[in-house]
C-alpha positions in Angstrom: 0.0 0.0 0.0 1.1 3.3 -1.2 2.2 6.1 1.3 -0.8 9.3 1.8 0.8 12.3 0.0 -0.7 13.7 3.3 -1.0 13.0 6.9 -3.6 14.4 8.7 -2.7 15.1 12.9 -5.4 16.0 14.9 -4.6 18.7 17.4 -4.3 17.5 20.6 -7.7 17.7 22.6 -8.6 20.1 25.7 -9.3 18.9 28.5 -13.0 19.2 28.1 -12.6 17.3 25.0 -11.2 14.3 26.8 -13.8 14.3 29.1 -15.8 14.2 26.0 -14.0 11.1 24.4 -14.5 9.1 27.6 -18.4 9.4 27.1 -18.3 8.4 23.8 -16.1 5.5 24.9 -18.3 4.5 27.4 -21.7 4.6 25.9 -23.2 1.5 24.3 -26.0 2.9 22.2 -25.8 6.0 20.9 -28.6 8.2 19.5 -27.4 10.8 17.4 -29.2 14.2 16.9 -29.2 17.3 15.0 -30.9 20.7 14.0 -33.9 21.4 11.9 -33.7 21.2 8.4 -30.4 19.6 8.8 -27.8 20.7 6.0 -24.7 18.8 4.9 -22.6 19.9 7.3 -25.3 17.9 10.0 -26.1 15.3 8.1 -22.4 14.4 6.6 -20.9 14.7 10.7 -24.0 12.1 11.8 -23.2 9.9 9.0 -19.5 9.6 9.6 -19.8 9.7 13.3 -22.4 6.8 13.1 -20.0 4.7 11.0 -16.8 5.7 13.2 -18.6 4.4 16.1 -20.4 1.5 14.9 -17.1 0.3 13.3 -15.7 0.1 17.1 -18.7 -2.6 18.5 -20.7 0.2 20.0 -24.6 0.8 18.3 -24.8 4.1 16.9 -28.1 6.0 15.2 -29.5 8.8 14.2 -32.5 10.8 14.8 -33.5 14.1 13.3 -36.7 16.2 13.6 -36.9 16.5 10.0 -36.1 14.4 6.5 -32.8 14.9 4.5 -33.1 16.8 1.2 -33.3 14.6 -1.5 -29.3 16.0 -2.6 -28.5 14.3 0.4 -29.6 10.7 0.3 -25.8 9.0 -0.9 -25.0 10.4 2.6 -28.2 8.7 4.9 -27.5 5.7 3.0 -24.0 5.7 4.8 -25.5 5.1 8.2 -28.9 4.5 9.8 -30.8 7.6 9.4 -34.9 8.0 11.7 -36.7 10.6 11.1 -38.6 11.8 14.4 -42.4 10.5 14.4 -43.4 11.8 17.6 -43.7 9.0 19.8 -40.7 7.7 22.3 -37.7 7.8 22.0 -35.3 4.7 20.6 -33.5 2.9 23.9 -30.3 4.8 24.2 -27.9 5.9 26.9 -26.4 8.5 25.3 -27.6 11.3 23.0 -25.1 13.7 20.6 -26.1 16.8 19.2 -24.3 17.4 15.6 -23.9 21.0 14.5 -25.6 23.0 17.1 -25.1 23.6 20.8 -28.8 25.0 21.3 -31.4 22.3 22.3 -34.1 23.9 20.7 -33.0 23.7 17.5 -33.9 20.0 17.5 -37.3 21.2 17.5 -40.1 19.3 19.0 -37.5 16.8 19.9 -36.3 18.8 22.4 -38.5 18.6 25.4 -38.2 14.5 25.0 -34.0 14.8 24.2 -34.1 17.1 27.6 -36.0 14.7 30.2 -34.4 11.4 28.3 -32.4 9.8 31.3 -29.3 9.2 28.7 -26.0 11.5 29.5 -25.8 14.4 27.0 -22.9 15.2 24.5 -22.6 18.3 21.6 -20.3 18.0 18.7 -20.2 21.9 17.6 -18.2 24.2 15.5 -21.1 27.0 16.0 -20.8 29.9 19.0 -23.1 28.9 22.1 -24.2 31.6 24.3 -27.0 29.8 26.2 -26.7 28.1 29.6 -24.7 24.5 29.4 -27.2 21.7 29.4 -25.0 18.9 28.7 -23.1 16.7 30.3 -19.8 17.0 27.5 -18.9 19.2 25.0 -16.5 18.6 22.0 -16.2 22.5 21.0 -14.0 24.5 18.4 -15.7 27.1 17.2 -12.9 27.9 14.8 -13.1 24.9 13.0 -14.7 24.7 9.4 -17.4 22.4 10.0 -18.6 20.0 12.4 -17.0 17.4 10.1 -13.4 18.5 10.6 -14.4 17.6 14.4 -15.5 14.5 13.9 -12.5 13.8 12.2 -10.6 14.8 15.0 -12.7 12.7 17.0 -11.6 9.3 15.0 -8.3 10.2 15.1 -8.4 10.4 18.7 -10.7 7.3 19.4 -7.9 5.4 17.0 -10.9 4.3 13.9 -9.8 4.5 10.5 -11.7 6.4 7.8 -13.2 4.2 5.0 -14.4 5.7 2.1 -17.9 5.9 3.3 -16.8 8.0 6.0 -14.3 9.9 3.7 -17.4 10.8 1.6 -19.2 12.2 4.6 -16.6 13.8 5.9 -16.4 15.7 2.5 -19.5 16.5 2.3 -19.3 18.2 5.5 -16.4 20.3 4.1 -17.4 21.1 1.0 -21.0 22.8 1.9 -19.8 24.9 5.4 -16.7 26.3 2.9 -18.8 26.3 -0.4 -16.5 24.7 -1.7 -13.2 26.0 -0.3 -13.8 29.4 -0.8 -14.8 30.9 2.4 -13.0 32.6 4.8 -13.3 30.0 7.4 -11.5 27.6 4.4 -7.9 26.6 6.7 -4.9 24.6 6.7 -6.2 22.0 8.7 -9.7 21.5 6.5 -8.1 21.3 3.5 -5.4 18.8 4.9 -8.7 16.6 5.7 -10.1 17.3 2.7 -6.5 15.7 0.7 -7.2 13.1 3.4 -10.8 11.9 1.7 -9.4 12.1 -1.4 -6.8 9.5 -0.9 -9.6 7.6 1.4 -11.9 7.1 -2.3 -13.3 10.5 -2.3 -14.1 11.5 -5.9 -15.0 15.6 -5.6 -16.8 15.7 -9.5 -19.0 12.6 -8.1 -19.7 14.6 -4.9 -20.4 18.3 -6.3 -22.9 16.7 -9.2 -24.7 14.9 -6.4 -25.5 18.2 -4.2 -25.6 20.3 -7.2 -26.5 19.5 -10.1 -29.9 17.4 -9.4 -32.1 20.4 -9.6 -35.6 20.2 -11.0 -36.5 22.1 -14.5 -38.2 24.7 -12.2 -35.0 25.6 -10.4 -34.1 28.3 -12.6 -37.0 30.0 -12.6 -38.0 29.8 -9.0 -34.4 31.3 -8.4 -35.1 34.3 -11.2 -38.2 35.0 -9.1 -36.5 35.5 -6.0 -33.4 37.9 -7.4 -36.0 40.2 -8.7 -37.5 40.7 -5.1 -33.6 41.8 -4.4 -33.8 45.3 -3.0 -30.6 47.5 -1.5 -30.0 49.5 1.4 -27.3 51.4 3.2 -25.9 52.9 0.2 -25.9 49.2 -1.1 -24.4 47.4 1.4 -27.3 45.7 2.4 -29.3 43.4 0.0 -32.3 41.7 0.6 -34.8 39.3 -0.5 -38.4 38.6 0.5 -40.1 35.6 -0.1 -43.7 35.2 0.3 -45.7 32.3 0.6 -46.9 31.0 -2.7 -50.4 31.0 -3.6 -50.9 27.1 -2.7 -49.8 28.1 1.1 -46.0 26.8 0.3 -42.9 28.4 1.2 -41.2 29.3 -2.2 -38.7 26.9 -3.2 -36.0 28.9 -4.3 -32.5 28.6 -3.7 -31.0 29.9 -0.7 -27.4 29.5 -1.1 -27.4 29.9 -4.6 -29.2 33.6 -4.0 -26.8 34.7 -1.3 -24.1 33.8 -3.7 -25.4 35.7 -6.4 -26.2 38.7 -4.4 -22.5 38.9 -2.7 -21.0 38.5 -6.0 -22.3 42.2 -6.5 -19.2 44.5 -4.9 -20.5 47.1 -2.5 -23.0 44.4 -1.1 -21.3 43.2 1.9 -24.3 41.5 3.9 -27.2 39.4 2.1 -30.3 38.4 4.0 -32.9 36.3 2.7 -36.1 36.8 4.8 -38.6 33.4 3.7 -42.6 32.8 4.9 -42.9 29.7 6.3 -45.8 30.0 8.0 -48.2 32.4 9.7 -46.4 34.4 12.1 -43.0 32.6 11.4 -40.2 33.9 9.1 -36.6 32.3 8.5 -33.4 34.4 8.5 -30.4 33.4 6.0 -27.7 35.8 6.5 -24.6 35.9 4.7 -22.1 38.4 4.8 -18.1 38.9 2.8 -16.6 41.6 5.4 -16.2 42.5 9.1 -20.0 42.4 9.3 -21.1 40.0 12.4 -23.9 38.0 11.1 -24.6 36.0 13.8 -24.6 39.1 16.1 -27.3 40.1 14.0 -29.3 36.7 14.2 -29.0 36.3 17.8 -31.1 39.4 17.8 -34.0 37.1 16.6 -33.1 34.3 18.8 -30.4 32.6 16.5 -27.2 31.8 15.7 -24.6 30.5 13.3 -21.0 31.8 12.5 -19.5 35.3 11.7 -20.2 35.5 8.0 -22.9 33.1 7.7 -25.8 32.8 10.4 -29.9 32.1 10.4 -33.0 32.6 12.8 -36.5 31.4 12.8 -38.7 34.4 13.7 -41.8 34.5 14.9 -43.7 37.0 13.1 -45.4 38.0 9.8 -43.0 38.7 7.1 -43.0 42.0 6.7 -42.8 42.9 10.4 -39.9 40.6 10.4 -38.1 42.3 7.3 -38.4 45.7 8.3 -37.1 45.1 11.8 -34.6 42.8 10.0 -33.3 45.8 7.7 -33.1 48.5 10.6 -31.0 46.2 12.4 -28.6 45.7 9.6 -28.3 49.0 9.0 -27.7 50.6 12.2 -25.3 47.8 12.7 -23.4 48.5 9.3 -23.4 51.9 10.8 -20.6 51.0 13.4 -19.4 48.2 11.4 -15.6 48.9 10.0 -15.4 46.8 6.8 -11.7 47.0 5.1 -12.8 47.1 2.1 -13.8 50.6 3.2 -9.8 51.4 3.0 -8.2 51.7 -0.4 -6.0 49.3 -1.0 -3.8 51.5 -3.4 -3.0 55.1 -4.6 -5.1 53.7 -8.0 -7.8 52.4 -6.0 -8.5 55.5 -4.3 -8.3 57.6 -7.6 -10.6 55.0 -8.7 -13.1 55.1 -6.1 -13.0 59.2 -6.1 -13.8 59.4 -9.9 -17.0 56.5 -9.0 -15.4 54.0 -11.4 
């Protein structure tokens, strides 16, 4: 067997990660968890994680309060994947929470998750700024993705990666970076990502599995949704509202792919999808390219995420939501001290002083 063009060391763990590793080791049945609408970040850490653990003797499962997109579904074939019907809970005596340190995020989950006698564990990469409510924490809230984590995780527990597990791993990666080219794109995740590669992972296979399964309405459901884009704070704000459809549905369009588009344009440097989903209840995307906090603004609404890229579910009607959404924003870009605010050069100044 040839020799890995690259060999991935984990850092060592804290001591709180330890702590965190003994649970894991000590658990015989282990229900896996993770937040609404999980992405493939989530879903990509549980499948991995399941596999690392079940490949050691122990039982490992997962649970989520709502089904996997469809893009998905070569990553919940990698491990056992339940989706949450309501009733009790699967025998278990310990329950990790993937990609999110609040409780409440596993929805109506949560109230059962919370009085289950099992012991608790998170697996994060996101900021928590509620109260502690488990009973271990694997933490780094400068990692990548959840899935750089759980790689760290394997190394430590000693389990080697197989390609199913490589392809998870990856697919955590590649989603929280978009592809490598996010700020929070590092040394150490792209190490790992060399890692899968030698492991079986095949990145062409990957990206036309997330990305290039759309439906013939894709395009125009996304065309619908840039034309609702609207600017503000001189255009450094953008902003897209999207109703509920005349059938009662949330529209369909794409997210990610929107944000993208709408911090591709150069003074823009936060983007905010505000969706319907319901009466009363709007979702936050937020995505932003310079020193703007995101999550600061999300944990306005009661959520979270990262510094450039963060969410909320709100509970009002949309418009109430968006307006409250964009004076936020802008009274926040207000005080915000972007660098891109600074010429970079004696050209780029003349530039910017003739409005070129």
């Amino acid at each position: 067997m040839s020799t890995p063009l690259y060999q991935y060391q984990a850092p060592e763990p804290t001591s709180a990660q330890l702590e965190s590793l003994e649970l894991l080791r000590a658990s015989e049945r282990i229900l896996l968890t993770g937040h609404e609408r999980p992405d493939g970040d989530c879903l990509g850490s549980q499948a991995a994680l399941a596999r690392i653990l079940n490949a050691r003797g122990q039982s490992a499962f997962v649970l989520n309060p709502d089904p996997p997109e469809a893009r998905y579904g070569e990553v919940t074939e990698l491990a056992e994947f339940l989706v949450d019907d309501g009733g009790e809970l699967p025998d278990h005596d310990l329950v990790v929470m993937l990609d999110g340190g609040d409780l409440s995020r596993t929805g109506r989950l949560a109230p059962r998750l919370e009085s289950a006698s099992s012991r608790k564990l998170v697996v994060d990469h996101h900021l928590h700024e509620g109260a502690d409510w488990w009973d271990g924490a694997f933490i780094d809230t400068s990692a990548s993705a959840t899935g750089v984590l759980v790689r760290r995780i394997a190394s430590h527990l000693g389990a080697e990666v197989d390609a199913g597990t490589a392809r998870a791993i990856f697919t955590t990666l590649v989603t929280d970076t978009g592809w490598f080219k996010y700020s929070n794109t590092d040394q150490e995740t792209m190490l790992i990502g060399a890692e899968m590669l030698g492991a079986g992972v095949r990145p062409a296979q990957i990206f036309s599995d997330l990305f290039q399964r759309e439906e013939a309405e894709h395009p125009r459901s996304l065309s619908a949704a840039l034309a609702r884009t609207a600017y503000f704070g001189d255009g450094r704000l953008a902003v897209i509202d999207l109703p509920l459809g005349p059938d009662g549905r949330s529209s369909a369009a794409d997210g990610d792919a929107a944000l993208d588009i709408l911090r591709s344009v150069e003074q823009v440097e936060v983007a905010l999808i505000v969706r319907e989903i319901g009466p009363a209840r709007t979702k936050l995307s937020a995505r932003s390219k310079g020193a703007f906090n995101v999550q600061k603004l999300a944990h306005r609404f009661g959520g979270g995420g990262h510094a450039k890229a963060a969410g909320a579910t709100i509970e009002q009607p949309l418009g109430v939501a968006r307006l409250e959404l964009v004076e936020a924003a802008v009274e926040q870009l207000a005080v915000t001290k972007d660098r891109r605010s600074t010429p970079r050069s004696a050209a780029e100044a003349e530039r910017r002083k003739r409005g070129a």
